[in-house]
N, C-alpha and C positions, 0 to 999 in steps of 0.2 A: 481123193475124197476121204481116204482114212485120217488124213493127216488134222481132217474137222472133227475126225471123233476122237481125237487123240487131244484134244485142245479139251475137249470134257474130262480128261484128267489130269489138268495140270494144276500140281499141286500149291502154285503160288498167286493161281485167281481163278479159285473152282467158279465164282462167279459170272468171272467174265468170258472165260472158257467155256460155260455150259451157253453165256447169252451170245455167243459167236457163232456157236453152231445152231442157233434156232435162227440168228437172222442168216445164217446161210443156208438153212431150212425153206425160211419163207421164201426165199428171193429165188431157189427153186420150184417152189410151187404157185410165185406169181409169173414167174415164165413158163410154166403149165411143164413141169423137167417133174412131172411127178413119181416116176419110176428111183431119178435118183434121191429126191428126197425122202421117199421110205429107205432106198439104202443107206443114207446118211444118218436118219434118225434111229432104224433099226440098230446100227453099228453101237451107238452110242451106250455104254454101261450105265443103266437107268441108277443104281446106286453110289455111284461117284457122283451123282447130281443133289445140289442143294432139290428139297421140297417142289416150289415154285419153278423148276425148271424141269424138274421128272412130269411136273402136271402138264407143263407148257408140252412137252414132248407126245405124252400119251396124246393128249387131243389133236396136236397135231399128225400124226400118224392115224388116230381113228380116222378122222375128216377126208384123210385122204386118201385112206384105205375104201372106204365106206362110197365117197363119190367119186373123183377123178377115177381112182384103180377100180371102180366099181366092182366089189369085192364085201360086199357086206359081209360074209360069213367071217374071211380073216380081219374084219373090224369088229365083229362081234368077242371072235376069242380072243383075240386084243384087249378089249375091254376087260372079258370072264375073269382072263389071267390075273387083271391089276385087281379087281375086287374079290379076290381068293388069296392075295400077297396076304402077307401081315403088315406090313406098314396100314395103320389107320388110318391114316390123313390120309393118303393116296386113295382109300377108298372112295372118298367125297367126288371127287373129280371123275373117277372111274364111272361113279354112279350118273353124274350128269351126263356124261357119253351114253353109258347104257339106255339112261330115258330117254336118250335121242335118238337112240336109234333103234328103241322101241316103239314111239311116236309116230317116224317118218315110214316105218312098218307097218302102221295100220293100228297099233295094240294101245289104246289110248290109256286103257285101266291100270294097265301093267307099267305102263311110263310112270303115271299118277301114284303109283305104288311107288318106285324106285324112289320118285325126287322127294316123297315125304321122307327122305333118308339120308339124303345131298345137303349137306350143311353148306349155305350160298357164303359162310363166311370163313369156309376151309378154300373157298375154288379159286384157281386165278383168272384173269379176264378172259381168257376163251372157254377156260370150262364153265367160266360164269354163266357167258351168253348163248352155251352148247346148254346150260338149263333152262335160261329165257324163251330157247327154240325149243326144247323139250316142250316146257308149261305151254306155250302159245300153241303148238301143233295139239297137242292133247285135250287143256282145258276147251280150246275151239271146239275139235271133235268129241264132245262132252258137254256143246250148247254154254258153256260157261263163259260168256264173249268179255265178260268186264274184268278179270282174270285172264283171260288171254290180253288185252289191250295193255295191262299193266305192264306183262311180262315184257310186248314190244316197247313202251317208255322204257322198261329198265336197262334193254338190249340198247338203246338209243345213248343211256350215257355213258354205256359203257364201251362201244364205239366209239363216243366221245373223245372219250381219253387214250384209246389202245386202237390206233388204226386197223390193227388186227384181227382185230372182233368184227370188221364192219361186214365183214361178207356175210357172215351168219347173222349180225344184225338186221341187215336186209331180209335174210330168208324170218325171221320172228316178225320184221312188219310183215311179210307176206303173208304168214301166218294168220293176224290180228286181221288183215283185211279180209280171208277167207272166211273166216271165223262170225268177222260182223255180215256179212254178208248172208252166212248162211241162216241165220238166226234174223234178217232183216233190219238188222242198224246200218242204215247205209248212208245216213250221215256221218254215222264213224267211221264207216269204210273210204268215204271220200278224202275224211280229214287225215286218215292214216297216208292211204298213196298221194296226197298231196305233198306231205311231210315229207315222205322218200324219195319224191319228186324233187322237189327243192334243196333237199341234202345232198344228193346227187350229182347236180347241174353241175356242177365242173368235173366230176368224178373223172376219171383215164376210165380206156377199157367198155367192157358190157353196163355198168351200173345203174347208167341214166336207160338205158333202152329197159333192163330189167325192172327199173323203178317205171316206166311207160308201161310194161304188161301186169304191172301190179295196178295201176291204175286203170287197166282194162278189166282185169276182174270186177273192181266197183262198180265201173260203166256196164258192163253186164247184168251185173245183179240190179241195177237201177233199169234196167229195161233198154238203155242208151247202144242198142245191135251195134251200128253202124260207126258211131264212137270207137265201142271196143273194138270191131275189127278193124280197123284202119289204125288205132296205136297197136295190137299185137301183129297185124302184116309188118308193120314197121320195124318193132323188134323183132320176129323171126326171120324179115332180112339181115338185119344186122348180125346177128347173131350168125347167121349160114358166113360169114365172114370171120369168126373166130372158130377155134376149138372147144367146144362147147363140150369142154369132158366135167364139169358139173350137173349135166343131163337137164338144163333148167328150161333148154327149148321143148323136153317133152311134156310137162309140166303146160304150157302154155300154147302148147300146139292143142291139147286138150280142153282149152279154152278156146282160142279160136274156132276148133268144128264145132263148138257147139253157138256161137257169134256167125259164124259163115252158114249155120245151117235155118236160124232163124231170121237171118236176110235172105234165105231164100239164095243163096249161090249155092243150088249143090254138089255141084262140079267142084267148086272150091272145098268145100268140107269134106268132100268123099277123098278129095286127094289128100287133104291134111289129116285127114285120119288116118289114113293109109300109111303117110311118116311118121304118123303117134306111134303109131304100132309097131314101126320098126323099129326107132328109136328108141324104143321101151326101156327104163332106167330102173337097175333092180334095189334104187334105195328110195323108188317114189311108191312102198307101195299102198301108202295111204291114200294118194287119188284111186286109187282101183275103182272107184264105184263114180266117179269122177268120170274115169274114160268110160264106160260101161253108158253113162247117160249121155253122152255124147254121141254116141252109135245112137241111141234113142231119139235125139232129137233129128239125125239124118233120115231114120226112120219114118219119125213121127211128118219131118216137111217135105220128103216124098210120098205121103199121103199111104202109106204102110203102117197106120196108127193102132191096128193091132200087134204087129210088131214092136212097136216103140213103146206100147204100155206093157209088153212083157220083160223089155228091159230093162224097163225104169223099175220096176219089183224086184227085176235081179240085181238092181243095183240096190235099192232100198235094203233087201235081204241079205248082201255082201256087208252094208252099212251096218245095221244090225245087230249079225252073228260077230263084231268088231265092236260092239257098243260106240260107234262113232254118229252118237245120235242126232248131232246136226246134218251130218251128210244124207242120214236117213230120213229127216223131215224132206230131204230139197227132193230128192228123188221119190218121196211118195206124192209129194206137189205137183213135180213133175208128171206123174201117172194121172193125177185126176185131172191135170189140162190136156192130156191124150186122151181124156174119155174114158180114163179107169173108175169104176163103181162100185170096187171094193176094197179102198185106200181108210175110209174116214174112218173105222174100228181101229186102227194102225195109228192111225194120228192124232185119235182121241189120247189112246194110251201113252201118248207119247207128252202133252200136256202136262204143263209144271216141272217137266226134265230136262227142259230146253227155255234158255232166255230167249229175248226178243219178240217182236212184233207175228213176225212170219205164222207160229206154229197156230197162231187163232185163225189168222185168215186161212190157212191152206185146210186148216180143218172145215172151215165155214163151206169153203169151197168141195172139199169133196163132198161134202153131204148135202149139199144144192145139186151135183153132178150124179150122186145116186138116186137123187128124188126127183130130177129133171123139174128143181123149183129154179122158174126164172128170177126169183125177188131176191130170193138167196143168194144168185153167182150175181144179182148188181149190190146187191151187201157185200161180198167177200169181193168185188172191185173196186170197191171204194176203202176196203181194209185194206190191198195191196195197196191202191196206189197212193192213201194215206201214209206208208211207209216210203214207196219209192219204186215197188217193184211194178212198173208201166208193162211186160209185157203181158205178165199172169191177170194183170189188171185188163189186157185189150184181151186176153181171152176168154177171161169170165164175160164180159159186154159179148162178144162178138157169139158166143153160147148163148146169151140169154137171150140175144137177138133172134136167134134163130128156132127157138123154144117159143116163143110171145107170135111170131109170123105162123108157128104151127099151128097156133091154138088162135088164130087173127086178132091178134091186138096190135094192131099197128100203131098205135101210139108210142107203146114203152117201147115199140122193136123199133122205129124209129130214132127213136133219143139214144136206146143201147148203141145201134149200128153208127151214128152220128157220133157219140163219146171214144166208139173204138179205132173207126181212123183218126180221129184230131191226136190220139194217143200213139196209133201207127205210125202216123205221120210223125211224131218226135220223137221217136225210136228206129225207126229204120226195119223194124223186126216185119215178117210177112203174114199174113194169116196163115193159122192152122186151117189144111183143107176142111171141107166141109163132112167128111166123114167124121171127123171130130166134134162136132155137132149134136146137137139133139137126134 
């Protein structure tokens, strides 16, 4: 192995010397050899390399320090080191790394700080697209979806052209999906995972099954249960057949419990939670509040809806004290379809700070569910499902149903209860027990 870093300094083709032992880099870390491709890269005298191939290096070693070796702390001083060097230029690169894996951390602000400092026209194409994942994980978690969606076209052509890029390219549409989703563009979210979908179809390897659970996230947030979990069963079997040392099945396992638990199998989400958890991947920990409302919703569909609305606040408040204000919208939503009463001061404040559809309606809706006005939760049904989101929509109906029979108007509770099966029914998702209710 030394004899590849000894090719980084031969003096009569520093260039193709330095590009031999990157592609003998990568070709270890596409046979998942990632042990020795940090020894090979680490070996390597970062200043016997031209620019563009010390950049190619650090990011390759971050990436891999940070997921496969999951190792985030020695990815992190990895990085410190290179943006404390003197070399200027190297700093650019440096910095893309560091927002990314301040981002994928949870720290949206403090990414969003870094990258205003990343010149995109010092980086080379991985650290390009290590800022494309930056901006998309960040601006999402920041409600700023049309800005995230960019950052996934730019990850896309640059993909394009550098095979290289494609794995974090995919992880920036995941991004841009998560993003439109939380915020309630789920037209955008469909056009995204379809995109990755079709890029994919021949891909070798996890690609197309991971491009499948990205398009289970959309089907989710569209209200489509039954949808999303039968494409993410599908990828986390597939996946239980690889090594799965980029941690992506925990990621998605945390989407399925919360898919398996509003179909109503809770045997099935109680156990896939159970491997969330053990699985635990210490560079995802921007879902934190992600997995948090997933317990919530097993909660909430074994009819433990006091439970479930105290999670979803722990989630919202995890969201938060992280300024990751789109995740914070989903999970204070989440509380007032469990019956929480004291979300809508939260969600008011939270208006103008977040794009999208979502943060009107989920506002409309808690203060229908503090006021137990039935007109109200069939207004904020018709604002969900105006956007797409058919479950929050059959629970607002299937609440207000039950509000209108207390007070005997059997007309509107009628027509509610009639709107929220035909809605059920296209979704797959089960009713909130009836303690969740008026």
């Amino acid at each position: 192995m030394r004899r590849f870093a000894h090719l980084a300094h031969a003096a009569c083709a520093p260039d193709a010397a330095s590009e031999a032992v990157i592609r003998r880099a990568h070709q270890l870390l596409l046979t998942q050899r990632n042990a020795e491709a940090e020894e090979l890269l680490r070996d390597v005298d970062g200043d016997a390399l031209p620019v563009p191939a010390r950049s190619q290096v650090l990011s390759m070693r971050a990436t891999n320090l940070f997921w496969p070796l999951a190792n985030p702390a020695a990815a992190a001083e990895l990085v410190d080191n290179a943006l404390h060097a003197t070399d200027p230029v190297m700093a650019h690169p440096a910095r893309a790394n560091k927002a990314l894996q301040l981002a994928l951390s949870g720290r949206p602000r403090k990414a969003l700080h870094v990258l205003e400092r990343a010149d995109p026209t010092l980086l080379d194409d991985i650290s390009a697209v290590c800022r494309c994942r930056a901006a998309a994980a960040a601006l999402g978690d920041r409600g700023q979806v049309d800005a995230a969606i960019t950052a996934s076209r730019d990850a896309a052509r640059i993909a394009a052209r550098n095979p290289r890029a494609a794995a974090h390219a995919m992880g920036v549409a995941e991004h841009a999906v998560t993003a439109a989703v939380a915020v309630g563009r789920l037209a955008d979210a469909h056009t995204i995972a379809a995109e990755l979908l079709e890029q994919t179809r021949d891909s070798p390897g996890i690609a197309h099954s991971v491009a499948l659970a990205v398009s289970a996230m959309a089907d989710l947030g569209s209200g489509r249960a039954a949808t999303a979990r039968h494409r993410l069963t599908a990828t986390l079997d597939r996946l239980e057949e690889f090594r799965d040392n980029f941690g992506v099945s925990y990621r998605f396992r945390i989407v399925a419990t919360q898919a398996l638990a509003r179909s109503g199998d809770l045997a099935a989400a109680r156990t896939t939670e159970a491997r969330m958890r053990r699985t635990r991947h210490p560079a995802y920990g921007f879902t934190d509040p992600d997995a948090v409302l997933a317990s919530a919703a097993i909660a909430a569909a074994g009819g433990r809806l006091e439970r479930a609305r105290i999670l979803s606040r722990t989630a919202a408040h995890v969201a938060h004290g992280r300024g990751q204000l789109a995740r914070e919208v989903v999970c204070l939503q989440a509380a007032a379809q469990f019956g929480d009463r004291e979300v809508a001061a939260a969600l008011g404040a939270l208006t103008g700070q977040v794009e999208g559809p979502r943060i009107a309606a989920a506002t409309t809706m808690a203060r229908a569910v503090a006021a137990d006005d039935a007109h109200q939760l069939l207004a904020a049904a018709t604002q969900f499902e105006d956007f797409g989101d058919t479950i929050a929509a059959t629970d607002c109906l299937t609440r207000a149903a039950r509000l209108f029979r207390g007070t005997g108007q059997r007309t509107p509770e009628r027509d509610a209860a009639a709107r929220a099966r035909e809605l059920r029914a296209l979704s797959g998702a089960v009713a909130l027990p009836p303690q969740a209710g008026a």
